[in-house]
N, C-alpha and C positions, 0 to 999 in steps of 0.2 A: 361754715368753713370746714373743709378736711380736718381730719386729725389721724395723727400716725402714733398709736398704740404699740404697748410693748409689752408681750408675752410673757409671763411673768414666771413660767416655768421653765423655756428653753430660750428665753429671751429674742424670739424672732419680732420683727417689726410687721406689722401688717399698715393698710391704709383704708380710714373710713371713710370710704368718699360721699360726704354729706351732699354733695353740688348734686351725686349722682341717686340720689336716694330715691329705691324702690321698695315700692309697698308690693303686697301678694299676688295682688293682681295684675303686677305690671313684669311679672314672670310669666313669657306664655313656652311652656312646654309640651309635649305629648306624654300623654296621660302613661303611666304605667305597668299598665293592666294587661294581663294576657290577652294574647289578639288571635286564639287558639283553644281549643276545647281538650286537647289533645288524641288520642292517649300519645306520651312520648316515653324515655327511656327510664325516665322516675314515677311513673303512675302505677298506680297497685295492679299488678297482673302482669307488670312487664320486666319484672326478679331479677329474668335471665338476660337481661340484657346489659344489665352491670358487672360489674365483678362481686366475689361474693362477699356480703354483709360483716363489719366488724363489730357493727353496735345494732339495737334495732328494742323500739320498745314496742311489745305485742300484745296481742289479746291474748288471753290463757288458752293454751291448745293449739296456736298457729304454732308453722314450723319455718324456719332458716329460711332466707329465699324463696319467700312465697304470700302470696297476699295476707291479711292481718295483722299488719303493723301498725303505726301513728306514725313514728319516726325511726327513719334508717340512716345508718352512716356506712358508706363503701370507698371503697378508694377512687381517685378519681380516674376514668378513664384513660386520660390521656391527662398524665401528669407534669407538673414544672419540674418537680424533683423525685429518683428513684427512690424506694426504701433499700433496694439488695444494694450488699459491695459495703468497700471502705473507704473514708474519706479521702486518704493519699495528698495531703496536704505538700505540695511542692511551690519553689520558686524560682524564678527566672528573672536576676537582678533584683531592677522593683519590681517584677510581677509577680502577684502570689497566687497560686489557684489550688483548686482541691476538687475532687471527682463530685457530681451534681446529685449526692445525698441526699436525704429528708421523705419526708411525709407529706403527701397529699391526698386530703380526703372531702367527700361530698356528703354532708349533712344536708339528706331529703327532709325537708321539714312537716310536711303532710302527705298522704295518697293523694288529695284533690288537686289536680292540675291548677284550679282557680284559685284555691289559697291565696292566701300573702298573711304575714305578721298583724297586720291591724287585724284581718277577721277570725285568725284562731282564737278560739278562747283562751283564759287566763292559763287553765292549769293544763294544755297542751303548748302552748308556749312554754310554759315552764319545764316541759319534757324537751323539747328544743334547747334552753338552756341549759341543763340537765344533760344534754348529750356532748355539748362544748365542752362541759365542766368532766365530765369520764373519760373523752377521749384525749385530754390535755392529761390525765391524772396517768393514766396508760401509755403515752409517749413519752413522758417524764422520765417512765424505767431507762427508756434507749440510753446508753451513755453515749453516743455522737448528737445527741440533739442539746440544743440551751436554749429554745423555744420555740413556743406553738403561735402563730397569726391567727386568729379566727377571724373570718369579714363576712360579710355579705355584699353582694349588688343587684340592688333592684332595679330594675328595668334596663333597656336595651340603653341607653345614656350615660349607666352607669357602669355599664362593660358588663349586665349578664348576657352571655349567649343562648341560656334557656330560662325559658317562661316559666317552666314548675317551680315554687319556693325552693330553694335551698340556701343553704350558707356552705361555706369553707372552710378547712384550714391547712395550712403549709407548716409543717415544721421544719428547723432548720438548725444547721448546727455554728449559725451566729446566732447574736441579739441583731436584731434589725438596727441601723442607727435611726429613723425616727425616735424609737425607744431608748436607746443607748443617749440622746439629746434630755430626752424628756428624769432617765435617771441622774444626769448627771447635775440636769440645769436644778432638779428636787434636792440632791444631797448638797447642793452651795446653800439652799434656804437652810436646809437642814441645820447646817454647820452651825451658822447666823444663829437661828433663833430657833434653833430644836424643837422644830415644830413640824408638821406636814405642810407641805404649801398646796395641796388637795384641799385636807383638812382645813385651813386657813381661807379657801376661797370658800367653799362649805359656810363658815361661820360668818363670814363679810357678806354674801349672798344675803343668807337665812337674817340677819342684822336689818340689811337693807329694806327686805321685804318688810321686815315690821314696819318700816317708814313709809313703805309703801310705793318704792321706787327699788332697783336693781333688776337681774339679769335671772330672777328665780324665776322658773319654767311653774315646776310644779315638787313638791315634796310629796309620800306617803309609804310608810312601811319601811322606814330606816333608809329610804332612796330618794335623791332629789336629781330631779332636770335640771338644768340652768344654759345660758349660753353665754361662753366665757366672753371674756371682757376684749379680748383680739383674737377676734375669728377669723379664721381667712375664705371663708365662705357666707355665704349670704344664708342665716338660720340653721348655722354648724349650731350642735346641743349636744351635751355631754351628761350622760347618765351614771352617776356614781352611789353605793354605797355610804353615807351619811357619819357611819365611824369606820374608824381607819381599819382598812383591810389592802394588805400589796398584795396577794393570790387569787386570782378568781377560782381557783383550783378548793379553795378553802370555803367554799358556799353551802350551807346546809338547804337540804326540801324547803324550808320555810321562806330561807330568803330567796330561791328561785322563784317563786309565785310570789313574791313582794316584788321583783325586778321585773318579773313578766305583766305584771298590773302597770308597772310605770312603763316600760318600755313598749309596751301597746299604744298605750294611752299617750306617749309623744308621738305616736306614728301614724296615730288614728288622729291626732289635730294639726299635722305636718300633711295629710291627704286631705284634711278637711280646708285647710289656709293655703296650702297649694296646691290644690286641686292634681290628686297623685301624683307625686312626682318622684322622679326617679330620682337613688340616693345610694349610698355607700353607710354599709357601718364597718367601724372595725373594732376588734379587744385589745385594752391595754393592759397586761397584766405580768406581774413581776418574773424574770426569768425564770427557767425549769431551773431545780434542785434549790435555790438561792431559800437561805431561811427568811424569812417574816423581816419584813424590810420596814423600816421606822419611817424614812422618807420618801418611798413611794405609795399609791394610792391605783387599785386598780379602776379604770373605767371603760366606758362604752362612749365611742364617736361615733355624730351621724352626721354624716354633709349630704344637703340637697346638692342635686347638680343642674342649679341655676345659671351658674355663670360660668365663662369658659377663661382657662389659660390662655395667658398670647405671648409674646416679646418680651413684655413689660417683667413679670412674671417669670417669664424661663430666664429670662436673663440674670435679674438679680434678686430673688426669691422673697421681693417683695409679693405680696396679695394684696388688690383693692377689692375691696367688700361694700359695695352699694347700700348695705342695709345695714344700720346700726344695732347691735345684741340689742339694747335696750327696747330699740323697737318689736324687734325680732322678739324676745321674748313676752312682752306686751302681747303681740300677735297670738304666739303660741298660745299663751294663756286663756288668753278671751276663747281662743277656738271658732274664732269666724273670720274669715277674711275682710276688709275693710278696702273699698273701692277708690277713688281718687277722690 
């Protein structure tokens, strides 16, 4: 029988539709993978074809815009929002608007066209990490901004327009409401029972697993996987820090190559269980300037893009999820796909 779950951080309803229960194999997608050798306008040698570099980690001796990098951040070329000018916040009745402020930038994640996240090694992911974490720390100065998005989309399915690795970020001078949901629905737990309710799923998780049942993906290096209890996608998995931290702004060298070994390693058995598939991540992470928040908890979302939006869905913001966390993260775990 179905069952309609309830989000326990921002209280949305989702539906697990057991009638309709799919296993890994019964996802048939196209594969992820560049379908191109390139060179295109993020490949090493082609500098000048971006704008020029904000961030960029180098071999000793390379110079600004020019081959010898690992990873670059440049703005993006054709931006959602400007950085020049001022906000000019005006209204009209009920309508509010403001001049189309912010930051937009393109985190090149390798020179190698063929990359992707599973195959960098550990501690060049972690320099990917590593460039999230500086250019969030460095837009924080702006005072029109109150945060930074960082996402990824992998593959054509999941709205990237280019093959080369990269990731994202937009900053902006709101808090997004997805996050504005997810702080508000934390500080109600909070009130209650002054607790984290990250932290809280954390230890209910890690509990379980003793038993040898729940939703824990994998734990290792102060980071655990899991895939929460109402997903609204079919092997949605959320990767958090283990003790409470609200900034990802606040990450030392050490825990970037502890997040980089786990965040591989669900990505590398999410290609392996479903055979590449294209996917979204995004960062959750506590607003710019806001001090050390007691009831938030930063993480990392990644939804496969198995299933699609319809009616159902845009209409009343329910999500049916064909695959149950439980099995989902079963799956995950094992690391092989299991046939009919």
């Amino acid at each position: 029988m179905a069952e309609l779950r309830r989000d326990p951080i921002v209280g949305r309803w989702v539906i697990i539709s057991t009638e309709r229960s799919r296993r890994p194999s019964d996802f048939l997608s196209m594969p992820a993978h560049p379908v191109s050798a390139g060179p295109c306008a993020f490949c090493a040698g082609q500098e000048t074809r971006t704008p020029d570099e904000v961030l960029a980690v180098r071999g000793p001796g390379s110079a600004p815009n020019a081959p010898g990098w690992s990873v670059r951040v440049v703005p993006n070329k054709f931006p959602a929002l400007r950085i020049e000018g001022e906000l000019e916040p005006t209204g009209e009745g009920l309508y509010d608007r403001m001049s189309g402020i912010g930051a937009h930038e393109v985190i090149v994640e390798s020179p190698d066209h063929t990359a992707s996240l599973a195959t960098l090694p550990d501690t060049h992911l972690a320099a990917v990490l590593g460039a999230w974490r500086d250019r969030m720390i460095d837009l924080q100065k702006d005072k029109r901004f109150e945060y930074v998005s960082v996402f990824k989309n992998h593959g054509e399915a999941a709205g990237a327009s280019l093959e080369h690795p990269h990731s994202q970020l937009i900053a902006t001078p709101m808090v997004p409401l997805a996050v504005e949901g997810e702080l508000e629905g934390a500080l109600r737990h909070f009130r209650i029972k002054k607790r984290c309710i990250w932290c809280d799923i954390i230890r209910q998780e890690m509990h379980a697993k003793v038993r040898g049942l729940g939703r824990l993906i994998l734990g290792e290096g102060g980071f655990v996987a899991l895939s929460p209890y109402a997903p609204r996608f079919p092997f949605e998995t959320w990767v958090l820090p283990e003790s409470h931290r609200s900034s990802y702004e606040e990450m030392g060298g050490g825990e970037l190559l502890a997040l980089a070994r786990v965040l591989g390693d669900v990505i590398r058995r999410m290609d392996r269980v479903l055979s590449d598939p294209a996917w979204n991540l995004t960062l959750h992470s506590a607003p710019l300037k806001t001090p050390a928040l007691d009831h938030f908890h930063w993480h990392v979302e990644i939804a496969p893009k198995l299933t699609r939006m319809a009616g159902f869905e845009w209409g009343t913001g329910f999500f049916i999820n064909p695959t149950p966390p439980e099995e989902a993260a079963r799956y995950l775990r094992e690391g092989v796909p299991k046939g009919p």
